[in-house]
C-alpha positions in Angstrom: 32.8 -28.1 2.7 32.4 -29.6 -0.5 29.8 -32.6 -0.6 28.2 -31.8 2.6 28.2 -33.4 5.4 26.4 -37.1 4.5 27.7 -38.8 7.8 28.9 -38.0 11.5 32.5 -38.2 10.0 31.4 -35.4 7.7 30.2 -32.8 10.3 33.2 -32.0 12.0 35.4 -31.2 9.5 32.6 -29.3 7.6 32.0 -27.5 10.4 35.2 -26.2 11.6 35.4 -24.8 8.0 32.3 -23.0 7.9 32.9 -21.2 11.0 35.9 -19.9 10.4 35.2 -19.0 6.3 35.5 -15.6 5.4 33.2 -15.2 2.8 34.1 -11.5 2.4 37.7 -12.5 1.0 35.2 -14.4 -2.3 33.8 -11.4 -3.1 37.4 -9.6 -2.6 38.7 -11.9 -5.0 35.5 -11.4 -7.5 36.5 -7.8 -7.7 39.7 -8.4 -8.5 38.7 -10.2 -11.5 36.6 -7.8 -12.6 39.0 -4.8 -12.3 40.8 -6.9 -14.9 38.6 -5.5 -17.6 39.8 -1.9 -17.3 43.6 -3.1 -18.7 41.8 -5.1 -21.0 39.7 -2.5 -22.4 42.6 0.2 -22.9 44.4 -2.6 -25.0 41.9 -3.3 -26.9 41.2 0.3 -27.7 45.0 0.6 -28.0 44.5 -2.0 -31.2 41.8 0.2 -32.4 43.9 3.2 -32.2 46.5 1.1 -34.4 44.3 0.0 -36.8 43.1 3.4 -37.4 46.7 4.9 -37.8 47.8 2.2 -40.3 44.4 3.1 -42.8 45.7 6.4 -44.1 49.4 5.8 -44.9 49.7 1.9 -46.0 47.2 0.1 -48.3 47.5 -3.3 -50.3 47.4 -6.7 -49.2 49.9 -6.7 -46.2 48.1 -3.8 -44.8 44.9 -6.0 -44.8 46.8 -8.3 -43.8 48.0 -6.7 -40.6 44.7 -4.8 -39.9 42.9 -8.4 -39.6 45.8 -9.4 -37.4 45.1 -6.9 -35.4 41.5 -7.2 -35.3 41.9 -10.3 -34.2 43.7 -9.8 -31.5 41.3 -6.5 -30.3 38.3 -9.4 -30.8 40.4 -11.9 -28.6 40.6 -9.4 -25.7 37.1 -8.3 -25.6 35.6 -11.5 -25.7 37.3 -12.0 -22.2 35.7 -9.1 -20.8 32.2 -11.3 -20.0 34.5 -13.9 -18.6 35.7 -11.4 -16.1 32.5 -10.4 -14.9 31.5 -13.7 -14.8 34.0 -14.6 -12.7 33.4 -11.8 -10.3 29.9 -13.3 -10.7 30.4 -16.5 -9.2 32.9 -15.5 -6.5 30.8 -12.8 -5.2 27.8 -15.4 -5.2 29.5 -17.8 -3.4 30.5 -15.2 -0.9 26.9 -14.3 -0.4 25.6 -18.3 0.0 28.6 -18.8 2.3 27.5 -16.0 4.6 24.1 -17.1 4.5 24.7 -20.2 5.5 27.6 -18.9 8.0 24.7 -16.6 9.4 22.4 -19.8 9.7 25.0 -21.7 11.6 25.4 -18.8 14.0 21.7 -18.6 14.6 21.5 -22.2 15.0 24.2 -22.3 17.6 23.2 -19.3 19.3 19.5 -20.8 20.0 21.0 -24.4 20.8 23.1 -23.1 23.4 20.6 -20.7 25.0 18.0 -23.4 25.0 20.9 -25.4 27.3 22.3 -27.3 24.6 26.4 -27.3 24.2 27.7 -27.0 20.8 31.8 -28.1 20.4 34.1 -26.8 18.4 33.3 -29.9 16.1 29.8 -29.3 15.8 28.5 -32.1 18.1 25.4 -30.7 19.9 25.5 -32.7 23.5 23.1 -31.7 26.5 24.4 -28.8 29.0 25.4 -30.6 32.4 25.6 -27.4 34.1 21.8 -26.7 32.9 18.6 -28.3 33.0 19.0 -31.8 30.5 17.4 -31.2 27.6 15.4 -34.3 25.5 16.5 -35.8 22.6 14.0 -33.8 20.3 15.9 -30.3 21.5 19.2 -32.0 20.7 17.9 -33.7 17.4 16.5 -30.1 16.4 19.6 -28.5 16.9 22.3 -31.0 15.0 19.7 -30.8 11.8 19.7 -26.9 11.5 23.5 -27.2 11.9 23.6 -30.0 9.6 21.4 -27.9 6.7 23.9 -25.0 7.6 26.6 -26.5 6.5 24.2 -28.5 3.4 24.0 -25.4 2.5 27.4 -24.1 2.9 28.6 -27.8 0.5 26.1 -27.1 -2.2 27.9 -23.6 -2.7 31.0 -24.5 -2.9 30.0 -27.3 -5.3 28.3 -25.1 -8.0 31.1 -22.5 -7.7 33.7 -25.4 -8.6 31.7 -26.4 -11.6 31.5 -22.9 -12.9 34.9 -22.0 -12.4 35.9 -25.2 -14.0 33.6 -24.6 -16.8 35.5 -21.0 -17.5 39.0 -22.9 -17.1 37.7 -25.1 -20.1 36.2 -22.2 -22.1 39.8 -20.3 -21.5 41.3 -23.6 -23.3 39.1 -24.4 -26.1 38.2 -20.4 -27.0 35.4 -18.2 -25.0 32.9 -17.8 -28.5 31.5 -20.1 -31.0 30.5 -19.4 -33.8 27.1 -17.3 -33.6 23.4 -18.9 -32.8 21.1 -19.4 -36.0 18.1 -18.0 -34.3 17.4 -14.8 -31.8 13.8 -14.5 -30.3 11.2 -12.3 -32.5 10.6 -8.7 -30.7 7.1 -10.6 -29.6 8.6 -13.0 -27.9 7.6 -13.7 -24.1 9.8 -13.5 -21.3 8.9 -17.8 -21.1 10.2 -18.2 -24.7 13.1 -16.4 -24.0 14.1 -18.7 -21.0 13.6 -21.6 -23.1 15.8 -20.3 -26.1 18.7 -19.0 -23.6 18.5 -22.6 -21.8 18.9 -24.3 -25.4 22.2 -22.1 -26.1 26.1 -23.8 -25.4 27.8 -21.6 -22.9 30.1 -20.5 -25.7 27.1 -19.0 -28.0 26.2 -17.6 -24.8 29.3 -15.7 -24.4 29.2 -15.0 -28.4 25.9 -13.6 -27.8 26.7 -11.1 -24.3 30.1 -9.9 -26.1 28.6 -9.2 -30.0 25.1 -8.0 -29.0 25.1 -6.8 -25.5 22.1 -4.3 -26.6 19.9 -7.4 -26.9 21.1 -9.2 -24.4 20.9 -6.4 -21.8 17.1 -5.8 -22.1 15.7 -9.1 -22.8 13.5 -10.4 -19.8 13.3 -13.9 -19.2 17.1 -14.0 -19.1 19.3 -14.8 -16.4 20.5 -11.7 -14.1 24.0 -13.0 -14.7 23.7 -12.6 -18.6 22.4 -9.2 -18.4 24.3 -7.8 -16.0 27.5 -9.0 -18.0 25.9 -7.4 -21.7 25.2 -4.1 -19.4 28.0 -3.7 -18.2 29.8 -3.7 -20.9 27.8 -1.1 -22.4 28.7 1.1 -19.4 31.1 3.4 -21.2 28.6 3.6 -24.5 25.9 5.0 -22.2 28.4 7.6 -20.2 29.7 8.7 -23.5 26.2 9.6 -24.9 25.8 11.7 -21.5 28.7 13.5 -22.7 28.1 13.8 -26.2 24.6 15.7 -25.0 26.3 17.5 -22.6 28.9 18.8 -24.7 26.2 19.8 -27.4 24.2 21.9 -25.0 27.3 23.7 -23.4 27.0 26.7 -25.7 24.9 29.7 -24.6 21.8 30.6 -27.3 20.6 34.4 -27.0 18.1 35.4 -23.8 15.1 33.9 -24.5 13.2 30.9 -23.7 15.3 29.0 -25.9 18.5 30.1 -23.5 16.2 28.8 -20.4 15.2 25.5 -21.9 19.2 24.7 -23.4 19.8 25.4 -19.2 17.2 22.8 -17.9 17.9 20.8 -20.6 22.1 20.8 -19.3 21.4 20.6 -15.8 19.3 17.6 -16.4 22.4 15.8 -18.3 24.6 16.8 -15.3 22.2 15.4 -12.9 21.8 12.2 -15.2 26.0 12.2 -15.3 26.2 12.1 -11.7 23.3 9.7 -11.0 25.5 7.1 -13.7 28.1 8.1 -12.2 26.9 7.0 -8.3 25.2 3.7 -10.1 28.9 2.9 -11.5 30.1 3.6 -8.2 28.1 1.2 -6.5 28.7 -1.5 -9.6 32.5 -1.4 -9.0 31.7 -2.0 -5.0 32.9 -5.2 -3.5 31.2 -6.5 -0.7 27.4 -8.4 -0.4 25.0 -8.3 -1.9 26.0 -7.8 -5.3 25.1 -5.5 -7.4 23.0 -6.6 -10.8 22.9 -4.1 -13.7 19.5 -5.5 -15.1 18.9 -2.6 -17.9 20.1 1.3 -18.2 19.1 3.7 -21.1 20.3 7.1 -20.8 18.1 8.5 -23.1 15.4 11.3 -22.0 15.4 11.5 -17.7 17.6 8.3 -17.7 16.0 4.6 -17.1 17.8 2.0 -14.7 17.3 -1.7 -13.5 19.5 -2.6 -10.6 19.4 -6.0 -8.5 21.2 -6.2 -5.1 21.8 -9.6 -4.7 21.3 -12.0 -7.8 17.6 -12.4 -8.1 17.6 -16.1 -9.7 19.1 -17.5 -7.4 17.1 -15.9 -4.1 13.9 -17.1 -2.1 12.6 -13.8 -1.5 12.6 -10.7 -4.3 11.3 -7.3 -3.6 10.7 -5.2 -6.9 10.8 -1.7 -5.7 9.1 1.2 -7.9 9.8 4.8 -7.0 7.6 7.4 -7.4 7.4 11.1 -9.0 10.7 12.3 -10.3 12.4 10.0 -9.9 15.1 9.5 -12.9 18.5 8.2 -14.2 19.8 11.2 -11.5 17.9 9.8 -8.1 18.9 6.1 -9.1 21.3 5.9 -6.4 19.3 7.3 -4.0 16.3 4.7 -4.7 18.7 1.5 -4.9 19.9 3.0 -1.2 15.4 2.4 -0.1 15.8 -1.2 -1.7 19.2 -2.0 0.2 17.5 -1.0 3.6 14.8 -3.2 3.0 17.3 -5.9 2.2 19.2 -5.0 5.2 16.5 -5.2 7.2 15.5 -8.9 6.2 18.8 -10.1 7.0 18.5 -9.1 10.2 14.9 -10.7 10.8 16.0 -13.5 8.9 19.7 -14.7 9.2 20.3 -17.2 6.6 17.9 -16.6 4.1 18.9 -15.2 0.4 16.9 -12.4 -0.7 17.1 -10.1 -3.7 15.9 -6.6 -3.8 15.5 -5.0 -7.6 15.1 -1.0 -7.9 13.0 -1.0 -11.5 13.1 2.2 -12.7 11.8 1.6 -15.8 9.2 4.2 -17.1 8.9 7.9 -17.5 7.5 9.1 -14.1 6.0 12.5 -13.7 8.4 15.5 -13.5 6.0 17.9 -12.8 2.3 18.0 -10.5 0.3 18.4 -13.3 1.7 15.4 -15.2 1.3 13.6 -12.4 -2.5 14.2 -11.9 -3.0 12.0 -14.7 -2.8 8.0 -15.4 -1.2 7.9 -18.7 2.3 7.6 -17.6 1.5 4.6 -15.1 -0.7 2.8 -17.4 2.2 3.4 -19.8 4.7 1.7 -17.6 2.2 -1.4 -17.2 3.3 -3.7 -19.9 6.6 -3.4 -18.7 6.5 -4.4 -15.3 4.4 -7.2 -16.0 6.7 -8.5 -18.3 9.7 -7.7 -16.1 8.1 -10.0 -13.7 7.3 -12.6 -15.6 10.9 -12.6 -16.9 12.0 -13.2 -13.0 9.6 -15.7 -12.9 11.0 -17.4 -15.9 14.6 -16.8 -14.8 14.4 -18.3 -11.2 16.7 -21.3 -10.6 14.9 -23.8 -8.3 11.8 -23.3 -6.4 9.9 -20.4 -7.1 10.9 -17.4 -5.1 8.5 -15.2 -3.2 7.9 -12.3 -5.3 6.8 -9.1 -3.8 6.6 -6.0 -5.8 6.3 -2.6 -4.1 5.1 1.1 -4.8 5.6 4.4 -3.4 3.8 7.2 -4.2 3.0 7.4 -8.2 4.8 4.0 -8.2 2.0 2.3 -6.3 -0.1 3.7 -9.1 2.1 2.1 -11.8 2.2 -1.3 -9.6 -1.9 -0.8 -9.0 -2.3 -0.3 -13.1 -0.4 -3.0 -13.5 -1.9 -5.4 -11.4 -4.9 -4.8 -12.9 -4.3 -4.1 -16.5 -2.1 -6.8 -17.0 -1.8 -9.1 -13.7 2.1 -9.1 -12.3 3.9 -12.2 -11.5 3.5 -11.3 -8.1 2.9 -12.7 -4.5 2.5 -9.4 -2.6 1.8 -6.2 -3.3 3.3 -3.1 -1.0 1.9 0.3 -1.2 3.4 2.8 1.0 2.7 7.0 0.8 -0.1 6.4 -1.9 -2.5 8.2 -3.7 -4.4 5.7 -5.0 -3.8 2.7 -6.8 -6.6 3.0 -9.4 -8.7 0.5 -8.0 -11.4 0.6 -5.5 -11.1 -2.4 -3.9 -8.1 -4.7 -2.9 -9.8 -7.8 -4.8 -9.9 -6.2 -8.0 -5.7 -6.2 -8.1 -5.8 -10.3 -8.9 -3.9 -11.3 -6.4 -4.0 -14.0 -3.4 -6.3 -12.8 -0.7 -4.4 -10.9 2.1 -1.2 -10.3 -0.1 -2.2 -6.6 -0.6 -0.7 -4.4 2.0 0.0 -0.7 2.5 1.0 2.1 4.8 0.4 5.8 5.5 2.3 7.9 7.6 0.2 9.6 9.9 1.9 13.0 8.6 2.1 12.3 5.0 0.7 14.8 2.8 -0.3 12.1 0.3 -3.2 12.2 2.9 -4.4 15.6 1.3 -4.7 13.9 -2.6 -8.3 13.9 -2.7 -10.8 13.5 -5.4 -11.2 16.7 -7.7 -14.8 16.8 -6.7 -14.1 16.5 -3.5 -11.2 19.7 -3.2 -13.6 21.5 -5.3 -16.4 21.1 -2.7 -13.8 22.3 -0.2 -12.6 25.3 -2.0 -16.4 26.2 -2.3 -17.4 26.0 1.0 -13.9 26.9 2.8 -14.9 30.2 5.2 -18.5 29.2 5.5 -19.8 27.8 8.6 -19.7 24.2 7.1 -15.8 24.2 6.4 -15.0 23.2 10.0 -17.4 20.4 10.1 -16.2 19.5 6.2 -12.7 19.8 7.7 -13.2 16.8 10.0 -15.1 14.5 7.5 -12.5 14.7 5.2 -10.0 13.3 7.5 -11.9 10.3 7.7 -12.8 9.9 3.8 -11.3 6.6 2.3 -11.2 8.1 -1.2 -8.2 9.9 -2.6 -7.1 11.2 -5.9 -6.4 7.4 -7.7 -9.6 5.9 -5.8 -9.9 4.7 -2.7 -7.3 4.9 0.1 -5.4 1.8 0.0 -4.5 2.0 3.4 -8.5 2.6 4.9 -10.0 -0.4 6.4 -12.8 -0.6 3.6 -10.0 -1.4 0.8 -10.1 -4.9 1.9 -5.9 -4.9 2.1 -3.9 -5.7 4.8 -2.3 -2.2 6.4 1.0 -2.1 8.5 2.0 0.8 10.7 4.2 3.6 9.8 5.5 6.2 12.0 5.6 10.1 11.4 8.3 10.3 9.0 6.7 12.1 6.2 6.0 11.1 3.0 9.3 10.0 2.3 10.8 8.7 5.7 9.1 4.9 5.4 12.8 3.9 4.6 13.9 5.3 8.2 16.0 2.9 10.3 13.5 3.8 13.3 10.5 4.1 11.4 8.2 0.6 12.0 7.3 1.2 8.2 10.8 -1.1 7.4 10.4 -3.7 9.6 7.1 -4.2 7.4 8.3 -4.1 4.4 10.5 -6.5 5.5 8.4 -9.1 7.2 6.0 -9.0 3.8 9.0 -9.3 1.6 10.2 -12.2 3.7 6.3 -13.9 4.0 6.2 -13.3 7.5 
């Protein structure tokens, strides 16, 4: 595959190898890798252990002599631990471009051949005798999809080659340099960023993920691969401080309301355990798409950034933002919505890369009454603008299609956003909302007809309206004007946020959804994801 096919010598061999490529086993192998860090880790933490025991009992200049040595050698081991991600990076990215482009080259067959075009085991696209002939355009058509297949299928295994060669160097000359003179200010856009990171060697790079994977885990405008390297590594720091706060609300306090709060207060940690837990879980998978840890604080309800699929590298990213309660504990759950989306526009579009981000990001409401207000969405505003212009900044090659949807309070945060702040968006998707704090789709500065949404006909989001509004309805409930008050209000365009996003004088675009409920717009029968889709994929 490598080089592409440039020539009609090149097509048949390229071909041939495409079709029968397993790009399953490059993911396999990625895993592999990366399950290296686990015996790496315990012998690093091994050294650590023998450090410690030497302290107490031996002092003097051997024994700081052999506690450097030993250093050393813990610091050798866990500056290969990026490297093994990295690894797993590139193999499991190649997997995914090679399926892609596998998928495309099955498509492309598969419409050549019912269109009465034959296609050999070569790759030469000839004319069906048995069938009607077909014209030169049909047969032109069909060897140039086939031909950017397999384009497609070279430039893969090309960059995969360099990278991997680029490690095999690094493994030879030493992983870390010595450290970079300068680190962005805290002020510092996500555009900045991208321009300092780009201006780094590879080794200061590595230097940078291995010593300071705090930083590097949370700064936006950096590439996916660099933070999901940092963030992993600071998987077991962020489990331990789950137990640390678990183990320090384990003891029973007197009846009382401070008895009750230490029990919502450990049941929360549990839940935040097991949601970390499930996140882990699916970071350890093997298999496409890859999973992207893009940020994780465990701190209050838990915070978590997860891409599915490497979101630099794809032509289509959804930015999904959950709703009400959803924490560190539902994670897995809402990185489950994102993949169905993704699922679904592999299906509609066979070939193409997309990327699907759960950003989970803010504090969203626990409770109803916290969630009557704005605060916590307006809160969240800065951030999600900046997380998008940081996957703006971080795209390799042309810019992707961006698309960034809401459900429920989420489409609040995205709405607030939007218009606080602008987001480096080229759609916006509301589904079950209650208003996106604006009254009008123009006022979200976007690209006219890029603002979509859907209601299900049963949602109970329907029943958010104004305060004014319920309060009219409370008063005049039982009266002889409820009935006909009844009726108007299930034609009213305004809910509790402002006006319905989903009613025709929003000015948005609105796609159907069936009656799943206010949460069933991820169902696999529900017309809701085949929209999502379509908008996520610009179609």
């Amino acid at each position: 595959m490598s080089g592409g096919p440039t020539g009609a010598a090149d097509v048949p061999v390229g071909y041939a190898q495409l079709w029968r490529a397993d790009p399953g086993a490059w993911s396999t192998a990625g895993t592999a890798w990366r399950n290296l860090a686990g015996p790496v880790r315990q012998r690093a933490d091994a050294l650590t252990a023998r450090i410690g025991a030497l302290r107490p009992g031996w002092s003097g200049a051997a024994s700081a002599a052999a506690q450097r040595r030993i250093g050393d050698l813990r610091t050798g081991l866990t500056d290969v631990l990026p490297a093994l991600v990295e690894v797993d990076q590139v193999l499991a990215e190649l997997g995914a471009r090679l399926g892609a482009a596998k998928a495309r080259l099955g498509a492309e067959v598969a419409r050549a051949e019912s269109g009465g075009l034959r296609v050999d085991r070569t790759g030469a696209v000839r004319p069906d005798p048995a069938r009607v002939a077909q014209t030169g355009p049909a047969v032109v058509h069909a060897r140039a999809g086939i031909r950017g297949a397999l384009t497609l299928a070279g430039a893969a295994d090309r960059e995969a080659a360099g990278r991997l060669a680029e490690l095999t160097t690094a493994a030879v000359r030493g992983w870390v340099s010595v450290p970079p003179a300068y680190r962005p200010g805290p002020g510092a856009g996500p555009a900045e960023v991208s321009r300092w990171w780009a201006g780094l060697s590879a080794a200061e790079r590595r230097w940078l993920v291995g010593r300071e994977p705090d930083r590097i885990g949370r700064l936006d405008g950096l590439p996916a691969a660099a933070r999901d390297q940092a963030n992993r590594l600071l998987l077991g720091d962020r489990r331990e401080q789950l137990l640390v706060r678990r183990l320090a609300l384990r003891h029973p306090l007197p009846a009382g309301p401070l008895e009750a709060s230490r029990r919502v207060r450990l049941a929360a940690v549990e839940a935040s355990l097991r949601g970390l837990d499930g996140l882990t879980e699916r970071l350890a998978a093997g298999g496409a798409p890859r999973a992207y840890l893009l940020g994780l604080d465990p701190a209050g309800d838990g915070r978590a950034v997860v891409a599915l699929g490497n979101p630099d590298r794809a032509s289509s990213v959804l930015t999904y933002v959950p709703g009400m309660t959803s924490d560190l504990a539902d994670a897995p759950a809402e990185l489950g919505r994102a993949a169905r989306v993704l699922q679904r526009c592999a299906a509609l579009g066979p070939g193409e890369e997309a990327a699907a981000v759960l950003w989970l990001d803010y504090d969203a409401p626990d409770f109803l009454t916290e969630a009557a207000g704005t605060r916590q969405a307006e809160d969240a505003g800065p951030a999600l603008h900046r997380f998008q212009e940081g996957l703006r900044a971080a795209h390799e090659g042309p810019p992707a299609r961006q698309t960034v949807l809401g459900h429920s309070y989420g489409s609040l945060v995205v709405g607030a956003a939007a218009r606080d702040h602008g987001l480096g968006a080229d759609a916006l998707v509301f589904v079950g909302s209650p208003g996106v704090g604006v009254d009008h789709a123009a006022d979200l500065r976007m690209p006219a007809g890029q603002v979509w949404s859907s209601t299900a006909p049963d949602d109970v989001i329907r029943l958010a309206r104004p305060p004014d509004e319920l309060a009219r309805r409370a008063l005049l409930a039982g009266t002889p004007l409820g009935p006909a008050l009844a009726v108007l209000d299930g034609h009213g365009e305004r809910l509790w946020f402002g006006a319905d996003p989903s009613a025709p004088g929003f000015g948005g675009r609105r796609f159907p959804s069936a009656p799943h409920g206010h949460t069933g717009y991820w169902d696999p029968d529900n017309p809701a994801l085949d929209g999502m889709a379509r908008i996520v994929l610009g179609r």
